[in-house]
py3Dmol code that shows the C-alpha trace and the ligand (Angstrom):
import py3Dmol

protein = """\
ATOM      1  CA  UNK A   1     119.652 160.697  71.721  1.00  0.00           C
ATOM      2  CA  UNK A   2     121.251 159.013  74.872  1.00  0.00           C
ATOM      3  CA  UNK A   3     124.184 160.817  76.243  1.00  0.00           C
ATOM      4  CA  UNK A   4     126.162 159.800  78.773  1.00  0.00           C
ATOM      5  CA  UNK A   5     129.110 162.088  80.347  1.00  0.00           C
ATOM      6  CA  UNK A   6     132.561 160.796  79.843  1.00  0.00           C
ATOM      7  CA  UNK A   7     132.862 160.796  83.980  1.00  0.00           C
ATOM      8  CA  UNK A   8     129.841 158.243  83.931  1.00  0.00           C
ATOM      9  CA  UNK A   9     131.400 156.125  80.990  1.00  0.00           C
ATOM     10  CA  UNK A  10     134.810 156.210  82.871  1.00  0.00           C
ATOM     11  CA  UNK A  11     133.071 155.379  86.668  1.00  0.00           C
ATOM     12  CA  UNK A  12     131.596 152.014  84.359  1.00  0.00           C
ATOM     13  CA  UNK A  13     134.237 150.908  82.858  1.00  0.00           C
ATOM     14  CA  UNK A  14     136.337 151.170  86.155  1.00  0.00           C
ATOM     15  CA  UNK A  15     133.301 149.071  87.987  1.00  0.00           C
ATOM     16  CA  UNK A  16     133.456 146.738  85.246  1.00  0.00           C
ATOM     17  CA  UNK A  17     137.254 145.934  85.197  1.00  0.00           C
ATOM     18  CA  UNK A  18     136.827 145.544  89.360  1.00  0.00           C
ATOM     19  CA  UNK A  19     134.433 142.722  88.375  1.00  0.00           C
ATOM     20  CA  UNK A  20     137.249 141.309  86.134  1.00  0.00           C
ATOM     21  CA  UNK A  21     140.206 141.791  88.515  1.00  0.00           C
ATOM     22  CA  UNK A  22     137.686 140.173  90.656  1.00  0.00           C
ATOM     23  CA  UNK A  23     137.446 137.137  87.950  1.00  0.00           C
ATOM     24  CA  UNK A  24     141.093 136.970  86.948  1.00  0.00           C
ATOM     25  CA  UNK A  25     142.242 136.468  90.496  1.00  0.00           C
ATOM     26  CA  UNK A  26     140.050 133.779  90.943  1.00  0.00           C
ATOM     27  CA  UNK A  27     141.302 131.564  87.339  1.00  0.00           C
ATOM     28  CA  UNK A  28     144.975 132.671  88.415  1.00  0.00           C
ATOM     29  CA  UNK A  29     146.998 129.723  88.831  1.00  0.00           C
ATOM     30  CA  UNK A  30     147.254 128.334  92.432  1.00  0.00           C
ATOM     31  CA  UNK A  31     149.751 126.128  93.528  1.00  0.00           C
ATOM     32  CA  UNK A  32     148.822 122.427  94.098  1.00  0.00           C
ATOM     33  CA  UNK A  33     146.084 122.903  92.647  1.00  0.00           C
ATOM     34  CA  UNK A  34     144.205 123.798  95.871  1.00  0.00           C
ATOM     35  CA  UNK A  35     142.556 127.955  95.778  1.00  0.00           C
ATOM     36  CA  UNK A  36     143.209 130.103  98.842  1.00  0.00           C
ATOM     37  CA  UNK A  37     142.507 133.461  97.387  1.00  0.00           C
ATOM     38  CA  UNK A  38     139.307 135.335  97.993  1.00  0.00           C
ATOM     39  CA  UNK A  39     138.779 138.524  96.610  1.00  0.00           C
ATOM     40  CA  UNK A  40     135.949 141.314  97.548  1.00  0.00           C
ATOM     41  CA  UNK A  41     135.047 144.746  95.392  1.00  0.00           C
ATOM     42  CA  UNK A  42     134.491 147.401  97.643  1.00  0.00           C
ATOM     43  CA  UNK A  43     132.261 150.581  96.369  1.00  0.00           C
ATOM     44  CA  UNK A  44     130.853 153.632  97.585  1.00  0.00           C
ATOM     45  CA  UNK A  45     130.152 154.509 100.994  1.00  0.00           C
ATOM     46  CA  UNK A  46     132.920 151.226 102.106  1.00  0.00           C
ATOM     47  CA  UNK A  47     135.258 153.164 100.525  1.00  0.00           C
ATOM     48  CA  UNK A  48     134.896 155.789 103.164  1.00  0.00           C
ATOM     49  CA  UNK A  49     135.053 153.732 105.725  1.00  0.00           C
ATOM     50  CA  UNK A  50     138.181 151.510 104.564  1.00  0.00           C
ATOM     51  CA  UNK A  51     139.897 155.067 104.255  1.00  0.00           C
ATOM     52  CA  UNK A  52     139.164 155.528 107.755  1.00  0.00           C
ATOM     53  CA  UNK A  53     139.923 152.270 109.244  1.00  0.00           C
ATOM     54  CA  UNK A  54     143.542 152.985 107.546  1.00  0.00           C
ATOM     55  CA  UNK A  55     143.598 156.103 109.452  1.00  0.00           C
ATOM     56  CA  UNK A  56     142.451 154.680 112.420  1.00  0.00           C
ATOM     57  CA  UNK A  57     145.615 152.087 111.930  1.00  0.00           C
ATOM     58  CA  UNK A  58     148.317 155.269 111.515  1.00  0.00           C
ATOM     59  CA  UNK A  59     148.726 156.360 115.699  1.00  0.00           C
ATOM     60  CA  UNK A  60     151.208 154.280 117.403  1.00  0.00           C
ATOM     61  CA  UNK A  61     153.125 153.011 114.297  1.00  0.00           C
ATOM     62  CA  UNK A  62     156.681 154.066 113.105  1.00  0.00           C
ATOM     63  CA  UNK A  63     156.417 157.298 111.062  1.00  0.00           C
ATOM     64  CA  UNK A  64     156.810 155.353 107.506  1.00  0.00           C
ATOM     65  CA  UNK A  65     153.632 153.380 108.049  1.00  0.00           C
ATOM     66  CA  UNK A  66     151.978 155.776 109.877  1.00  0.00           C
ATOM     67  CA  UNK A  67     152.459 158.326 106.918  1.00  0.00           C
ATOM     68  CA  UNK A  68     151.724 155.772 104.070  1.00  0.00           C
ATOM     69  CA  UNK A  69     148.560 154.639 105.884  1.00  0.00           C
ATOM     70  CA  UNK A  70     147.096 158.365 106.119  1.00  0.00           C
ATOM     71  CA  UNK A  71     148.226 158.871 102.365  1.00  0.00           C
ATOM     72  CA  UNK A  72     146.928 155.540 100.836  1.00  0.00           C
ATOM     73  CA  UNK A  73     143.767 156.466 102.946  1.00  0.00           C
ATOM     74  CA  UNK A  74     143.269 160.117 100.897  1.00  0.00           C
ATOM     75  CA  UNK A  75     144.133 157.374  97.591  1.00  0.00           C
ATOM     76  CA  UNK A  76     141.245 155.468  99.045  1.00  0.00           C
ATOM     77  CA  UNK A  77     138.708 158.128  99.077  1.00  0.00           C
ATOM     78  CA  UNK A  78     139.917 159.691  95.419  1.00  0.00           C
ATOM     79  CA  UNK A  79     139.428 156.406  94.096  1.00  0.00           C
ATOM     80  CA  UNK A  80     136.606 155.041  91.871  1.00  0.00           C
ATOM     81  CA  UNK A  81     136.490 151.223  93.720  1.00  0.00           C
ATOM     82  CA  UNK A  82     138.879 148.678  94.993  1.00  0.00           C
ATOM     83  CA  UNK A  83     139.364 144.659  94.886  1.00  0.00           C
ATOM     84  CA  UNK A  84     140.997 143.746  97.566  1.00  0.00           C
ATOM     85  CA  UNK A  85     142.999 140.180  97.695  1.00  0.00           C
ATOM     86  CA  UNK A  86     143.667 137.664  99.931  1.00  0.00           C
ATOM     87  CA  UNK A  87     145.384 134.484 100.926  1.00  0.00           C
ATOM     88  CA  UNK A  88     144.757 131.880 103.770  1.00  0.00           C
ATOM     89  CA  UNK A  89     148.089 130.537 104.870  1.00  0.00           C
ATOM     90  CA  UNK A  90     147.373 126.819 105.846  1.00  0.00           C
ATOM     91  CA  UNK A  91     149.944 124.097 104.402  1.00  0.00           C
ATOM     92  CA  UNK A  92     148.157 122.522 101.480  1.00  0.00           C
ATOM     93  CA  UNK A  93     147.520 118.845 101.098  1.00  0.00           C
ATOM     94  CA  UNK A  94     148.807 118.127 104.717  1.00  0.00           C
ATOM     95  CA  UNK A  95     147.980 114.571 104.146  1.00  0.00           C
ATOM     96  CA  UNK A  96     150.890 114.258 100.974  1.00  0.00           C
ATOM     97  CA  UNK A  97     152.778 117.110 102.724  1.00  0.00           C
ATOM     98  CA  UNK A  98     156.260 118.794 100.449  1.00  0.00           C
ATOM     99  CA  UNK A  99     157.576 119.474 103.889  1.00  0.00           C
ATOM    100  CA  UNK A 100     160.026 121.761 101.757  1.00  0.00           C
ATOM    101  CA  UNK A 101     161.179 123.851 104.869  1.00  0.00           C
ATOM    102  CA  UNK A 102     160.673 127.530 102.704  1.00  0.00           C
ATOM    103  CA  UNK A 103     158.501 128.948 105.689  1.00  0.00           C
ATOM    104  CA  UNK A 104     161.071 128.643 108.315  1.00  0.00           C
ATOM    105  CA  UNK A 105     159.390 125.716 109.750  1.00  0.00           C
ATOM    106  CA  UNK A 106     161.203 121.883 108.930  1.00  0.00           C
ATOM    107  CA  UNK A 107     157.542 120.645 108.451  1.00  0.00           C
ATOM    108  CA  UNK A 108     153.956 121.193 106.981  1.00  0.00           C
ATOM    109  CA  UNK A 109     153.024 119.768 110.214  1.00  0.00           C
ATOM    110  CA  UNK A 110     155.097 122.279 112.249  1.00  0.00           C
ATOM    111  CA  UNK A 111     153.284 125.117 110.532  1.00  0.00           C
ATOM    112  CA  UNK A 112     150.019 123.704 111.282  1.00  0.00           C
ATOM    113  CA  UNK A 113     151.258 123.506 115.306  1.00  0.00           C
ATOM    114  CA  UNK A 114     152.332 127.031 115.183  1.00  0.00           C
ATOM    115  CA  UNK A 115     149.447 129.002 113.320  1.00  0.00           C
ATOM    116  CA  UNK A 116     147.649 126.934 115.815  1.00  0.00           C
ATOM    117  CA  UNK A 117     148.978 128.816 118.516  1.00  0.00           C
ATOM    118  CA  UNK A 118     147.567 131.733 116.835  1.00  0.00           C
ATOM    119  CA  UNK A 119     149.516 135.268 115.903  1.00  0.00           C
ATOM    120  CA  UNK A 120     150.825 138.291 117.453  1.00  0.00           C
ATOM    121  CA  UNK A 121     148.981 141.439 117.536  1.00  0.00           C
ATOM    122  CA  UNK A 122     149.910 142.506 114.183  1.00  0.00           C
ATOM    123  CA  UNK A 123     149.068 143.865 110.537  1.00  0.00           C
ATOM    124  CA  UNK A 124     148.352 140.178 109.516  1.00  0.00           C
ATOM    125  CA  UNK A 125     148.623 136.459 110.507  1.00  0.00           C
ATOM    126  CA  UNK A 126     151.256 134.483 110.382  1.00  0.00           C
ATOM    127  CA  UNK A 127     153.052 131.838 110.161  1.00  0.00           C
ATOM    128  CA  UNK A 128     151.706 131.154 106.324  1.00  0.00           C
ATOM    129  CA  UNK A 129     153.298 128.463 103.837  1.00  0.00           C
ATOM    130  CA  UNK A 130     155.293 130.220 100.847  1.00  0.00           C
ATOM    131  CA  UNK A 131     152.815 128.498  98.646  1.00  0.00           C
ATOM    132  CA  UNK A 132     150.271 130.469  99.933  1.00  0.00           C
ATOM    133  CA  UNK A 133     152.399 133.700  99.596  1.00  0.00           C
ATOM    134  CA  UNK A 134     153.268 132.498  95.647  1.00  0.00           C
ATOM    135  CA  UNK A 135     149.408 132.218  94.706  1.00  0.00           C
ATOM    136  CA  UNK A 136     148.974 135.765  96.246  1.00  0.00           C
ATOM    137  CA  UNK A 137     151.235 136.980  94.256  1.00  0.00           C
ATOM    138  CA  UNK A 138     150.414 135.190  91.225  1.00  0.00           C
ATOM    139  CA  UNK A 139     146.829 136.955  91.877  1.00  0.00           C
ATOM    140  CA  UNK A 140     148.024 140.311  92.172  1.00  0.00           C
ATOM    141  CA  UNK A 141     149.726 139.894  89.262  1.00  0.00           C
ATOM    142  CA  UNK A 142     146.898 138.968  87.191  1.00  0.00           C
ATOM    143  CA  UNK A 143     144.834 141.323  88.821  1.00  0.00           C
ATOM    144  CA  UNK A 144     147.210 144.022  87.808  1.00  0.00           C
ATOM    145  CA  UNK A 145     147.751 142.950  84.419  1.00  0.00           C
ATOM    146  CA  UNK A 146     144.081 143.450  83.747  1.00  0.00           C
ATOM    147  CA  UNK A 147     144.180 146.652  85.013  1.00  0.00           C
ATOM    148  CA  UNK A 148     146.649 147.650  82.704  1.00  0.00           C
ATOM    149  CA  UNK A 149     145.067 146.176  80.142  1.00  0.00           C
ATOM    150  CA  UNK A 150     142.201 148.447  80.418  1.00  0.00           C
ATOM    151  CA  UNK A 151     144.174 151.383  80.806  1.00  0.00           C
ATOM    152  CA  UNK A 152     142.639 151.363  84.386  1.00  0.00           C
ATOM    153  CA  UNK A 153     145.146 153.198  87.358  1.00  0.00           C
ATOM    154  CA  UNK A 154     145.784 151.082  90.163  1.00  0.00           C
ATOM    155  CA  UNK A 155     148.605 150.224  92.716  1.00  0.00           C
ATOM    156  CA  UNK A 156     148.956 147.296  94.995  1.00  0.00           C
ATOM    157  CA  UNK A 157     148.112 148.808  98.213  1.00  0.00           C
ATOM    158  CA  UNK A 158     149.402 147.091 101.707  1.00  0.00           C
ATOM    159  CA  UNK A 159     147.661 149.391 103.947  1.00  0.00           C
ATOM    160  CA  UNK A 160     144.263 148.950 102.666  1.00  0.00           C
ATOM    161  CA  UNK A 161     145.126 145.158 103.174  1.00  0.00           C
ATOM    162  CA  UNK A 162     145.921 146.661 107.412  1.00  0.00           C
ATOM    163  CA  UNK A 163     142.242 148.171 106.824  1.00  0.00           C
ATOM    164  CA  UNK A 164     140.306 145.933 105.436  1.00  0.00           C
ATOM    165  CA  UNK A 165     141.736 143.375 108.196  1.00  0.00           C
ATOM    166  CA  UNK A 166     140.796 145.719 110.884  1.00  0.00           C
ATOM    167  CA  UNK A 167     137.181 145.359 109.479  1.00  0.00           C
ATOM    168  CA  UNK A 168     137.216 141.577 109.144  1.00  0.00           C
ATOM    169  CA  UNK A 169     136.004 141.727 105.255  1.00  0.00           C
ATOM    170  CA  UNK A 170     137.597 138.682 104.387  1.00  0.00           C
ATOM    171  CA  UNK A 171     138.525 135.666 106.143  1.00  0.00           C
ATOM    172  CA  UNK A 172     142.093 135.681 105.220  1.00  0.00           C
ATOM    173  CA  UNK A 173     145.542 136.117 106.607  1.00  0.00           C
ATOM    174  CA  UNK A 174     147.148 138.506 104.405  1.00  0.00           C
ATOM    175  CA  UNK A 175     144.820 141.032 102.214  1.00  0.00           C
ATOM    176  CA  UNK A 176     146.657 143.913 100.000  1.00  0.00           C
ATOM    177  CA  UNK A 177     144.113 146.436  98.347  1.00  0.00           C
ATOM    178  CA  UNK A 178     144.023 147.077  95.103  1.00  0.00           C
ATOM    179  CA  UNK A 179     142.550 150.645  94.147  1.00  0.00           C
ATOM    180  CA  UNK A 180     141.310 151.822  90.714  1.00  0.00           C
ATOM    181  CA  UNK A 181     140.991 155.309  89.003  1.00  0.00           C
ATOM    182  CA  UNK A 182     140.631 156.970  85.462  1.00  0.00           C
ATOM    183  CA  UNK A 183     142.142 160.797  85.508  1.00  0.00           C
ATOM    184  CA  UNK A 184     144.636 162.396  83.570  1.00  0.00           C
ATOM    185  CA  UNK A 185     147.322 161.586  85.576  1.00  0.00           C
ATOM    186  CA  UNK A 186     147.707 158.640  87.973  1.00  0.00           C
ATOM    187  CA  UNK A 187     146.572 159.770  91.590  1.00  0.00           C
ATOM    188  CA  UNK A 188     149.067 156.436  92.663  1.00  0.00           C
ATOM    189  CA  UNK A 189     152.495 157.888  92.056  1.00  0.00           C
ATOM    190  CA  UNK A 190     154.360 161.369  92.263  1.00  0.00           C
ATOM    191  CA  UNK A 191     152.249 161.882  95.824  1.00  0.00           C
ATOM    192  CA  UNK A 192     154.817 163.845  97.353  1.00  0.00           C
TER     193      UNK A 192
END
"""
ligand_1 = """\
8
SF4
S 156.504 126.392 103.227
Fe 156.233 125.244 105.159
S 154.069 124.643 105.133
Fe 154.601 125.239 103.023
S 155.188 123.324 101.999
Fe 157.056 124.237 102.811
S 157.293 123.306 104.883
Fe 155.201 122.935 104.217
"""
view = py3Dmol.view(width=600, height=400)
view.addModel(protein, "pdb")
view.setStyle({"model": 0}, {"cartoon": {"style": "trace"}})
view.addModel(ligand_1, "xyz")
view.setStyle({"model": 1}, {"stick": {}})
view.zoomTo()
view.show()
């Protein structure tokens, strides 16, 4: 008879609805019909070393982001995997631009000039066209969604996004973290 434990069948089934968040962000809808997202599973020994780039983020910074980052970062290491998510903020179609004004800019063009310039020293690049900032959202929300479908924990997670940017593991301009877990009670919420 093959046995396997129910912490084994749980650690699967989390792996195998990373590989699905993984999927669903990429069929989410994107606007213009042009795909900015890129998504990345991170397992095992990263996981360790996301947590401590978080840490690594915490001295320096105001005490809210400070403390979240050290918290998220104990998340990090209770957690099964992650997906993290991200969005490149480049105006699409520049050559049939909306010019629509949304990112503070009065052109596509003038967004172009200015993330051209390149950013500040901060948690992520910017400027970035609100179309790119819908489809990220649009992902999460999928990505979420089949989470919850599977009955899988999970919380949207900014600081791992200040992490994994530290680290360079995507090429993208705003990454949030998304990590998963199966116990009795969601590790996520009620952290004190
Ligand atoms: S948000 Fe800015 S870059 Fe995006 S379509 Fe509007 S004007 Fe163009």
């Amino acid at each position: 008879m093959a046995r396997t434990s129910s912490t084994d069948a749980e650690h699967a089934g989390i792996r195998t609805v990373a590989s699905l968040i993984a999927a669903a962000a990429r069929t989410a809808p994107k606007t213009r019909g042009v795909d900015a997202i890129q998504s990345l599973v991170v397992d095992g020994e990263d996981m360790e070393t996301l947590a401590r780039a978080m840490e690594a983020a915490a001295p320096g910074r105001p005490d809210l982001i400070a403390n979240g980052l050290r918290r998220d970062a104990r998340n990090v290491r209770d957690s099964v995997c992650a997906v993290l998510i991200g969005v490149t903020g480049a105006a699409k179609k520049p050559e049939n631009p909306f010019d629509c004004g949304a990112c503070g800019l009065k052109t596509c063009s003038n967004l172009m000039n200015a993330r051209a310039k390149g950013g500040a020293d901060t948690d992520f690049f910017g400027p970035i066209c609100v179309f790119a900032s819908m489809d990220l959202g649009i992902a999460l929300g999928s990505a979420a969604r089949v989470a919850a479908e599977h009955n899988i924990d999970n919380r949207m997670m900014y600081t791992m996004g200040v992490g994994a940017t530290k680290l360079k593991w995507l090429d993208t301009d705003i990454i949030i973290g998304i990590p998963l877990s199966a116990t009795g009670k969601s590790i996520y919420f009620d952290r004190g």
